[in-house]
C-alpha positions as CSV (number, residue, x, y, z in Angstrom):
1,X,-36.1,10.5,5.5
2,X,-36.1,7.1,7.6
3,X,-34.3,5.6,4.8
4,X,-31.4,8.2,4.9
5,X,-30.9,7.8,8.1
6,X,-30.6,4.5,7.9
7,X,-28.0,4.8,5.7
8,X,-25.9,6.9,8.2
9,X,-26.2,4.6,11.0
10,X,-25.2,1.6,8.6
11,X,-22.2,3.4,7.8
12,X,-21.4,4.4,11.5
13,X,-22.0,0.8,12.5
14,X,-19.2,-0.2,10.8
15,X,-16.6,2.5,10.9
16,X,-17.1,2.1,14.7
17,X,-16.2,-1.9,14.3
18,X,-13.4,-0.5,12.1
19,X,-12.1,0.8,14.5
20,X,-12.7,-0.9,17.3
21,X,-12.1,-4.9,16.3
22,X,-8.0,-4.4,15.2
23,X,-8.0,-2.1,18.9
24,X,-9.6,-5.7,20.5
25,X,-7.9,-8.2,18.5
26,X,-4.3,-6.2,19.2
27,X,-4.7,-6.1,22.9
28,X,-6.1,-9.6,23.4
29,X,-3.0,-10.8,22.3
30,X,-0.8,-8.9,24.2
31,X,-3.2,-10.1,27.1
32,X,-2.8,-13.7,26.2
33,X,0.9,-13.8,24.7
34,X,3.8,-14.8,26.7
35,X,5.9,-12.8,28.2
36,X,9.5,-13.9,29.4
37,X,12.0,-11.8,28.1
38,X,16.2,-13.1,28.2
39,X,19.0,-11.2,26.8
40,X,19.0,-14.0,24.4
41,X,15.7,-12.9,22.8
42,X,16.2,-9.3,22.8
43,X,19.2,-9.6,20.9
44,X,19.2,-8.3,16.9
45,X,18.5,-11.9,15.3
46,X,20.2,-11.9,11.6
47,X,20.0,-15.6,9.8
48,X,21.6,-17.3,12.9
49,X,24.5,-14.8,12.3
50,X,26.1,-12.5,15.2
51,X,25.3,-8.9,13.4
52,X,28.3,-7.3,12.2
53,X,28.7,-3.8,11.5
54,X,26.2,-0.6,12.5
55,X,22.4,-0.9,11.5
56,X,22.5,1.9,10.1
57,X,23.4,1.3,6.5
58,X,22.5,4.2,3.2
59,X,20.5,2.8,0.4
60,X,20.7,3.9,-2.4
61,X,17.8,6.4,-3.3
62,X,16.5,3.9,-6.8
63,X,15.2,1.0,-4.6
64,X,12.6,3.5,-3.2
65,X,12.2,5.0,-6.2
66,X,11.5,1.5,-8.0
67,X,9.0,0.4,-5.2
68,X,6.9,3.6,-5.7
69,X,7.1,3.2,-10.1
70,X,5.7,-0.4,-9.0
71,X,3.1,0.5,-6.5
72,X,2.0,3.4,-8.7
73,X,1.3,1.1,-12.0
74,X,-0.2,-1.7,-9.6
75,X,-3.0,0.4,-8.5
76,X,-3.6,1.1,-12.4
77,X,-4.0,-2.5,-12.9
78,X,-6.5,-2.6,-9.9
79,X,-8.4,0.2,-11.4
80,X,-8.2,-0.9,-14.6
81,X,-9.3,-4.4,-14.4
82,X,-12.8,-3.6,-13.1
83,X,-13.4,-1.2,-15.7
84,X,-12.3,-3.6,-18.3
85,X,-15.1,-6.1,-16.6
86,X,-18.0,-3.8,-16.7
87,X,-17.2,-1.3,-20.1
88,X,-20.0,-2.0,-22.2
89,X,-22.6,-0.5,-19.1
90,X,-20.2,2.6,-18.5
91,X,-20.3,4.1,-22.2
92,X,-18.1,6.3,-23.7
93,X,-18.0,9.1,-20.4
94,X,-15.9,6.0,-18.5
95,X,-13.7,5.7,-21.6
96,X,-13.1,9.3,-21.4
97,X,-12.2,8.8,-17.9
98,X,-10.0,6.0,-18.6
99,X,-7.8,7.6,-21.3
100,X,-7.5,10.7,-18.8
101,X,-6.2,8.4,-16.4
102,X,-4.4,6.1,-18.2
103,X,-2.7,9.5,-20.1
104,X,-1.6,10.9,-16.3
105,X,0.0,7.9,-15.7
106,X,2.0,7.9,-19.2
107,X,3.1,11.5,-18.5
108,X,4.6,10.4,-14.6
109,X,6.3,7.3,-17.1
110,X,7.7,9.5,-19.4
111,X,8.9,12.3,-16.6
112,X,10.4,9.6,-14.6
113,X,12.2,8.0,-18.1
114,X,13.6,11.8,-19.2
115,X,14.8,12.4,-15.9
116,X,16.4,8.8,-16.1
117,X,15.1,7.3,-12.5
118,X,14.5,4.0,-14.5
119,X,18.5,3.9,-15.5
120,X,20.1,1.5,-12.7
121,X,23.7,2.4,-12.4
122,X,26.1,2.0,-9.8
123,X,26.7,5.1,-7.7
């Protein structure tokens, strides 16, 4: 029982620094970070460039669309890649688990593909 607990307090002990270091770290340096604000400084700051035009320009919808395609088959690779490492203790359940994953992923590939979101053309 001893043990257990341990095991909870552990885990407490460092959801609590978790927490707690980014809080300290964040407001030591607005503590020790200067502070002397000019019109020059607050201004939008653009390449050396004067900014031209409003700030608040429409993107097209594909960009986001791209960046979430590539975030979704970089966390395969992050899954995979361990599993690759360690297949020969896992057996044929993690296999299994593998295809079932890899297999969800090929269905969101060929959703996206039919409903042509991979098709980059000017709108």
């Amino acid at each position: 029982m001893e043990n257990y607990i341990n095991s909870y307090v552990i885990v407490t002990i460092f959801l609590v620094l978790g927490i707690a270091f980014p809080i300290l770290v964040l407001s030591l340096g607005r503590i020790l970070r200067p502070h002397k604000p000019t019109t020059a400084k607050e201004t939008t700051y653009e390449s050396g460039n004067d900014p031209v035009g409003d700030s608040q320009i429409r993107f097209n919808v594909r960009y986001y669309l791209y960046a979430l395609m590539f975030v979704v088959f970089d966390v395969e690779t992050v899954f995979l890649y361990p599993w690759a490492v360690a297949y020969k203790q896992l057996g044929l359940f993690a296999l299994m688990e593998m295809v079932i994953f890899a297999g969800l992923l090929l269905i969101g590939l060929i959703y996206a593909w039919k409903k042509k979101v991979l098709q980059w053309n000017s709108i």
